[in-house]
C-alpha positions as CSV (number, residue, x, y, z in Angstrom):
1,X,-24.5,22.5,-17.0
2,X,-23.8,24.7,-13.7
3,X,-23.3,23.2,-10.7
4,X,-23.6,25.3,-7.7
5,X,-23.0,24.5,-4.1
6,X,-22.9,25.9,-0.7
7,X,-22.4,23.6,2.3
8,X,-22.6,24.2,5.4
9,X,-22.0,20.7,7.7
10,X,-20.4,20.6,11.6
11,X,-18.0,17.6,12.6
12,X,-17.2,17.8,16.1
13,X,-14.7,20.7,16.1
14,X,-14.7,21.0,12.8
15,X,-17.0,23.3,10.4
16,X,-17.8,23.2,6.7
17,X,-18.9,26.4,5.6
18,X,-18.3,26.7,1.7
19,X,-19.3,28.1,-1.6
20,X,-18.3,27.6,-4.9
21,X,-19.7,26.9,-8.7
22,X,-18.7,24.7,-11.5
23,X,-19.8,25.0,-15.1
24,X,-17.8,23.1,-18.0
25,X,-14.6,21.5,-17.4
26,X,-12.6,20.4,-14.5
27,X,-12.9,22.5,-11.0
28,X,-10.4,21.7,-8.8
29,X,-10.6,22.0,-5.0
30,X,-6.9,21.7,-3.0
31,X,-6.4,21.8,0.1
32,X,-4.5,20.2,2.9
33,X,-6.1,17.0,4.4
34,X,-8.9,17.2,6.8
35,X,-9.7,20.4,5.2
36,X,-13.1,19.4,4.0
37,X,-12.6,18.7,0.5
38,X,-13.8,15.2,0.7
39,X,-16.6,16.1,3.1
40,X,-17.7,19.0,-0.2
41,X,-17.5,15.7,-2.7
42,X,-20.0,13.5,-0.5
43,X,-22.2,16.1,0.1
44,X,-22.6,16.4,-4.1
45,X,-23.0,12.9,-4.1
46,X,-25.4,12.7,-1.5
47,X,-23.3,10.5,0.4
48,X,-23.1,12.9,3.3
49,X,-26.1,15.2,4.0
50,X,-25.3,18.3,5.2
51,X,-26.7,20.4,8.0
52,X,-28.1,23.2,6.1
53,X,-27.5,24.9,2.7
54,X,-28.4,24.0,-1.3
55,X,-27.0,21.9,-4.1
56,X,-28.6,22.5,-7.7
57,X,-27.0,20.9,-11.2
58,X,-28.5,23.2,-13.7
59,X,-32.1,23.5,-12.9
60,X,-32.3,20.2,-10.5
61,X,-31.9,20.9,-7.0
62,X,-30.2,17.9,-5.2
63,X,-30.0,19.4,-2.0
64,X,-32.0,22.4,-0.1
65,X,-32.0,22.6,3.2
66,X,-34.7,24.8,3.8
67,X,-37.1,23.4,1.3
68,X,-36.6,19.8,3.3
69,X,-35.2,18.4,-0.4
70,X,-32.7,15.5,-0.2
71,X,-32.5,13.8,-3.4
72,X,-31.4,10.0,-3.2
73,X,-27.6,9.6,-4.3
74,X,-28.6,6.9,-7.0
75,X,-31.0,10.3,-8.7
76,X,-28.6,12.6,-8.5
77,X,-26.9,11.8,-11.7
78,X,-23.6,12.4,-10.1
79,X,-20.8,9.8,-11.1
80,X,-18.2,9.6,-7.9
81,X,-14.8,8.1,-8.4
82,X,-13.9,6.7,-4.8
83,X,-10.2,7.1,-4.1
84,X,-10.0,2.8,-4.2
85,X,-12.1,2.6,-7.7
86,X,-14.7,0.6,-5.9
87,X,-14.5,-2.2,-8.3
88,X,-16.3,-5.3,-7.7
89,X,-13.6,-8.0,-7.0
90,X,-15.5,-11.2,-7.9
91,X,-16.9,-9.4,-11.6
92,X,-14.8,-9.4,-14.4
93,X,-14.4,-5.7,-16.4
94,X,-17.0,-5.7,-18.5
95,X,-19.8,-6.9,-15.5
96,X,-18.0,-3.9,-13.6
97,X,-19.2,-1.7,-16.2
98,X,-22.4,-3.4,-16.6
99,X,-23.9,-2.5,-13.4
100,X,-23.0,1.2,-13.5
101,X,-25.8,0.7,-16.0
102,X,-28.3,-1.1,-13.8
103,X,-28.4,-3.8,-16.6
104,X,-26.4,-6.9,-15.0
105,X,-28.6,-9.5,-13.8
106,X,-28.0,-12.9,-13.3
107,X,-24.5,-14.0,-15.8
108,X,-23.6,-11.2,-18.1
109,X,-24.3,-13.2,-21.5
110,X,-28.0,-12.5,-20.5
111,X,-27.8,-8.9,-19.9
112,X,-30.1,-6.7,-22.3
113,X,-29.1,-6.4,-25.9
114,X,-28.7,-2.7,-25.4
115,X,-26.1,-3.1,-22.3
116,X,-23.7,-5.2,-23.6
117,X,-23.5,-2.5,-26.5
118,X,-22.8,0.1,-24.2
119,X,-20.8,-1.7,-22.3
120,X,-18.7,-2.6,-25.7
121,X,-18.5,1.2,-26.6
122,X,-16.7,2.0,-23.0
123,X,-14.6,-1.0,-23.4
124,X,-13.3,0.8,-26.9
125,X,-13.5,3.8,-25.8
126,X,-11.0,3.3,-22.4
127,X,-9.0,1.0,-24.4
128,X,-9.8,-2.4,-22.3
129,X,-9.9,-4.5,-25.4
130,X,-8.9,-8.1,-24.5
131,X,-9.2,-7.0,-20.6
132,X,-13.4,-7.6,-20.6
133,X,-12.8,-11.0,-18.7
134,X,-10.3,-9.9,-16.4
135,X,-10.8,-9.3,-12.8
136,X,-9.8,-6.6,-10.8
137,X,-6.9,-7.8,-9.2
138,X,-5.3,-9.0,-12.5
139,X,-5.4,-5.0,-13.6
140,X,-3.0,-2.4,-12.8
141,X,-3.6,0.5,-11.5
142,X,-3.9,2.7,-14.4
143,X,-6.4,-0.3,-15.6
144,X,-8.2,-0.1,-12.4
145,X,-8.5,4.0,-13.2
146,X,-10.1,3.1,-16.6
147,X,-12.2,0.7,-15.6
148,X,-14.2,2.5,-13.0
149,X,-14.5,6.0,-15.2
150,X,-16.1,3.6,-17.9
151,X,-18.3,2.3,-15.5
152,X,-19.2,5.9,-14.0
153,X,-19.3,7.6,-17.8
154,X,-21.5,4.5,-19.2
155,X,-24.0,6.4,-17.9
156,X,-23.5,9.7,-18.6
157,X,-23.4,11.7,-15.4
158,X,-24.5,15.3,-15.1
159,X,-21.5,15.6,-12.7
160,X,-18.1,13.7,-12.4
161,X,-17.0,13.6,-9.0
162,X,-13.2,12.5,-8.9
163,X,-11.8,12.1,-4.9
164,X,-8.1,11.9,-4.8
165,X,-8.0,9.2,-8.1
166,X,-4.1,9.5,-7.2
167,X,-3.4,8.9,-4.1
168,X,-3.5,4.9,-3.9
169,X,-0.3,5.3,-6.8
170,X,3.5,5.4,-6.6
171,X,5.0,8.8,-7.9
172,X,6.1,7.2,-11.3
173,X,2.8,5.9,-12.3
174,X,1.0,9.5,-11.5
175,X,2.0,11.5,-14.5
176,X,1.0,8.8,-17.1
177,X,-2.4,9.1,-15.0
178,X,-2.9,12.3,-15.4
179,X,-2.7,12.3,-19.1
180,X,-5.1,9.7,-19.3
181,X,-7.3,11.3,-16.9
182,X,-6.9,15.0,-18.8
183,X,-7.9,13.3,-22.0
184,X,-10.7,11.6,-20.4
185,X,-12.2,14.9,-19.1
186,X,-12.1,16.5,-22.3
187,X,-13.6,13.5,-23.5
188,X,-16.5,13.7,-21.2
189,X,-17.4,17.6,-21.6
190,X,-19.4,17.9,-19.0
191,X,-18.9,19.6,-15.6
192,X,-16.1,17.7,-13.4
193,X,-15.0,18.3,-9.9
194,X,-11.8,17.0,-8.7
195,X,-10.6,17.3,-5.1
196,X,-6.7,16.9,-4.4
197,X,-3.9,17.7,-1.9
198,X,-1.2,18.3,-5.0
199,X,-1.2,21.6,-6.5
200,X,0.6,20.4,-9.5
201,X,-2.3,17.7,-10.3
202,X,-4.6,20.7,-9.5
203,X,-3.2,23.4,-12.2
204,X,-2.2,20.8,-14.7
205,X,-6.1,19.3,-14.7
206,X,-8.4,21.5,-13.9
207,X,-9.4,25.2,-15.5
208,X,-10.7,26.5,-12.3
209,X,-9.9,26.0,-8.9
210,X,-10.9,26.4,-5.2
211,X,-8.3,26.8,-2.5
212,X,-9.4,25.5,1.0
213,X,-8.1,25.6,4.6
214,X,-9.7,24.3,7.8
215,X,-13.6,23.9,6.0
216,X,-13.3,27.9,4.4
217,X,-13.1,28.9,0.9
218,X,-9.6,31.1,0.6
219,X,-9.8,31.8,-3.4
220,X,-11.3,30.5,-6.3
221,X,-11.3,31.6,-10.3
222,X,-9.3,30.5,-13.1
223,X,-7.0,28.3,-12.1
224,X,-3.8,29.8,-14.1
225,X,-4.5,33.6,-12.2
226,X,-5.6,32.3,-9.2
227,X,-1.5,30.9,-9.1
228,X,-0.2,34.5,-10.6
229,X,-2.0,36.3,-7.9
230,X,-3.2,34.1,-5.0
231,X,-3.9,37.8,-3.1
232,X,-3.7,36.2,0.7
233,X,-0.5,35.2,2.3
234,X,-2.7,31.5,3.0
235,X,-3.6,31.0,-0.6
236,X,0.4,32.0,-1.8
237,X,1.5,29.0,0.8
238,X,-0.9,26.8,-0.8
239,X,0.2,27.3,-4.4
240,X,3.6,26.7,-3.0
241,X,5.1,29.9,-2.9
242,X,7.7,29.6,0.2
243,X,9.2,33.0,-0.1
244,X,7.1,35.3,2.3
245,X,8.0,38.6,4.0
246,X,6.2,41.0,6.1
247,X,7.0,44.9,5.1
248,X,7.5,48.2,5.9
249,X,6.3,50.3,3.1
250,X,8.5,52.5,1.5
251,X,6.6,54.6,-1.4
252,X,3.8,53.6,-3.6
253,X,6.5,50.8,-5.2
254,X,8.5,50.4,-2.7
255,X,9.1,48.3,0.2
256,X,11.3,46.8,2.9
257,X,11.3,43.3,3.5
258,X,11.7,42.9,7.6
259,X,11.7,39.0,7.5
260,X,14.5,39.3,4.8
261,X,17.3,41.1,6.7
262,X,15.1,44.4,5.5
263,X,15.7,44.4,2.1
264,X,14.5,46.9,0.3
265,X,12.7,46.1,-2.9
266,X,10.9,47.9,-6.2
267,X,7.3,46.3,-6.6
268,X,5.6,46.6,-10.5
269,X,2.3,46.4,-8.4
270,X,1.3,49.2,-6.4
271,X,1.8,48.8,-2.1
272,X,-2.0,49.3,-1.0
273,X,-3.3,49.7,2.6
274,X,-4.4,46.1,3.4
275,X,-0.9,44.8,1.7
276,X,0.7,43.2,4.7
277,X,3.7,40.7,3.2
278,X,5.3,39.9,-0.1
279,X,5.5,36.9,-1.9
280,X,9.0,35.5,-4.7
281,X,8.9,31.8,-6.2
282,X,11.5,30.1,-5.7
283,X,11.9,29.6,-9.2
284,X,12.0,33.6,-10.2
285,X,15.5,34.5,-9.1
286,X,18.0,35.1,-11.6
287,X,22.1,35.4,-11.1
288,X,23.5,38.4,-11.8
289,X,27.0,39.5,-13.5
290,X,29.7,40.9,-12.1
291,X,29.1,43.8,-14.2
292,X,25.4,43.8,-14.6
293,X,23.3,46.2,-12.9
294,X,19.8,45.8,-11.7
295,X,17.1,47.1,-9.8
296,X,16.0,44.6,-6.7
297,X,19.6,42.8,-6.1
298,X,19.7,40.1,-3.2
299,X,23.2,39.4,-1.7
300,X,23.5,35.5,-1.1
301,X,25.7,35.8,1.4
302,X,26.6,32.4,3.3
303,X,24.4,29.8,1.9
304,X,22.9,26.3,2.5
305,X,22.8,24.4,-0.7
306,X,21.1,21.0,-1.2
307,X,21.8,19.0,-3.9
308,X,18.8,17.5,-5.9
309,X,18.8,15.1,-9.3
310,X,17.8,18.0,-11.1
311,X,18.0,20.9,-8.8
312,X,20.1,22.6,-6.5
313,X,18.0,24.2,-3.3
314,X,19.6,27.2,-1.9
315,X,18.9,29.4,1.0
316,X,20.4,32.4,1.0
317,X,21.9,33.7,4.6
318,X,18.9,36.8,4.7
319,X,16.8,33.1,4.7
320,X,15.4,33.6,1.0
321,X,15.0,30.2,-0.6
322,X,16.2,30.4,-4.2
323,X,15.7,26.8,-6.6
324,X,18.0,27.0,-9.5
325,X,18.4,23.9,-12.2
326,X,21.2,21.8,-12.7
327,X,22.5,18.7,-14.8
328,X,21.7,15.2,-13.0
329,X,25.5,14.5,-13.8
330,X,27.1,17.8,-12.3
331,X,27.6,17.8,-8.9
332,X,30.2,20.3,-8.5
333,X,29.4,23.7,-6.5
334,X,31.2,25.3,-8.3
335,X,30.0,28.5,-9.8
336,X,26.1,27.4,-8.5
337,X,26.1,30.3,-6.1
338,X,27.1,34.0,-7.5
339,X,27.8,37.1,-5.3
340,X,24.2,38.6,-6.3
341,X,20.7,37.5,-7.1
342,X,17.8,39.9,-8.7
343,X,14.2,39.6,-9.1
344,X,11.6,41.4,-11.4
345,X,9.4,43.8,-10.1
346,X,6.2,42.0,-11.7
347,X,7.1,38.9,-9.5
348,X,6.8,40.0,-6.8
349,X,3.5,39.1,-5.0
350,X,1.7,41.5,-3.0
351,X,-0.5,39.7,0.0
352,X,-2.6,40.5,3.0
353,X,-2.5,38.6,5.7
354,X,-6.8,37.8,4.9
């Protein structure tokens, strides 16, 4: 099932004017805070109404405009995962789940035969056995997590909104997380959008993604290209590429590098009119040999070196910032730094500034 979206929705200064589509799997949307991702969420939901434009799941239109259509949140068939969970603190987990289902009324033991089925199935099915009389505040996070996706898949969503399910947890609970969560959406099937301010959450989860700054749409498609070739010098900061030139070009694979002491560098992809900068991870330098030659070699001159557990962070003196890995018990220099550094032609990026 498709979901398709365009949004249009003014906030004082700030405009929301995007597009985008989601069909089976996980779409991610990243961006920097404020940037509107949130905002998008809502406005699936129905939580936020937006000042013009339409929303359809498959052939159901949740939101036109035009046509005067605003469908109630609680019809859209879209489950939303608040950043906080949104557990009830006075039910225990099983009447949590329960009333994603519309069937708790009164004490739980009374709920319909047919609930308290369901709800067993999501019990199993999250692992919460031996949890279903627990409250919220006698869960962990990762508990929490579960608890409020059983709730929200009990009963099977078109759409699974998921807004920042992260960013309430310390850094060393987050990677167990997202394994959970992974599984769970592969699990589910169905169409999933997930809106986050961490790139490496976004490319680990979702298949697709949407890159957004200040309400706009920078790129979107597969998540794994959109990373390889980000295209605009915006979209190459946001997928955390930190090495960014503008250049002079040279010939068709050729260019100088003016922000990089005017290194002159061989490009795999061809240098076309609208190219404006160039892009290297941080990650794609590789030391060269005394006696090694190469095309595209990089003096390191005088450089700043941070030390990291698993790391060392150089910048070269031309202001290139080179990551390079080391062994959490070495913490001698020594040899870190050689003479020379060279880069592949097919890593190089080739951006325009729009």
């Amino acid at each position: 099932m498709v979901l398709k979206a365009e949004i249009h929705k003014k906030l004082g200064g700030f405009s929301l004017d995007a597009a985008f589509e989601a069909g089976c799997g996980c779409l991610g949307i990243l961006g920097p805070s404020g940037c509107g991702k949130s905002m998008s969420l809502k406005s699936i939901a129905g939580i936020v109404r937006p000042d013009k434009g339409r929303i359809t799941v498959g052939d159901r239109v949740l939101y036109d405009g035009a046509a005067r259509i605003d469908m109630r949140p609680r019809k859209r068939r879209a489950g939303y995962l608040f950043q906080s969970y949104a557990l009830f603190p006075n039910m225990t987990v099983e009447q949590n789940i329960a009333v994603g289902l519309g069937g708790l009324s009164g004490r739980f033991q009374k709920a319909r035969p047919q609930t308290a089925e369901r709800v067993a199935q999501m019990v199993k099915k999250f692992h919460l056995e031996g949890l279903e009389k627990h409250y919220p505040r006698q869960l962990s996070g990762g508990q929490q997590q579960r608890v409020a996706l059983a709730r929200i898949l009990a009963y099977e969503p078109d759409v699974l909104l998921l807004d920042e399910p992260f960013s309430a947890m310390d850094a060393h609970l987050r990677e167990g997380l997202r394994l959970e969560l992974g599984r769970t959406l592969a699990d589910y099937g169905g169409t999933a959008v997930l809106v986050t301010h961490d790139r490496d959450e976004a490319y680990q989860l979702c298949n697709r993604i949407v890159l957004m700054e200040n309400g706009r749409v920078l790129a979107s498609g597969d998540t794994r290209q959109v990373f390889a070739n980000p295209m605009t010098v915006q979209a190459a900061r946001m997928t955390g590429c930190k090495n960014i030139s503008r250049i002079q070009p040279l010939e068709a694979h050729k260019v100088r590098a003016l922000d990089w002491g005017n290194l002159e560098l061989v490009t795999e992809a061809e240098v076309m009119p609208e190219t404006t900068h160039i892009g290297i991870r941080a990650h794609d330098f590789k030391p060269i040999s005394e006696t090694e030659e190469v095309i595209n070699q990089i003096p390191t001159g005088r450089c700043q070196i941070s030390e990291m557990p698993f790391e060392w962070y150089v910048t070269l003196e031309n202001g290139i910032w080179w990551k390079t890995e080391k062994d959490i018990h070495v913490h001698s220099l020594a040899g870190v730094v050689p003479e020379r550094l060279w880069v592949e032609p097919e890593k190089i990026l080739m951006l325009k500034e729009r």
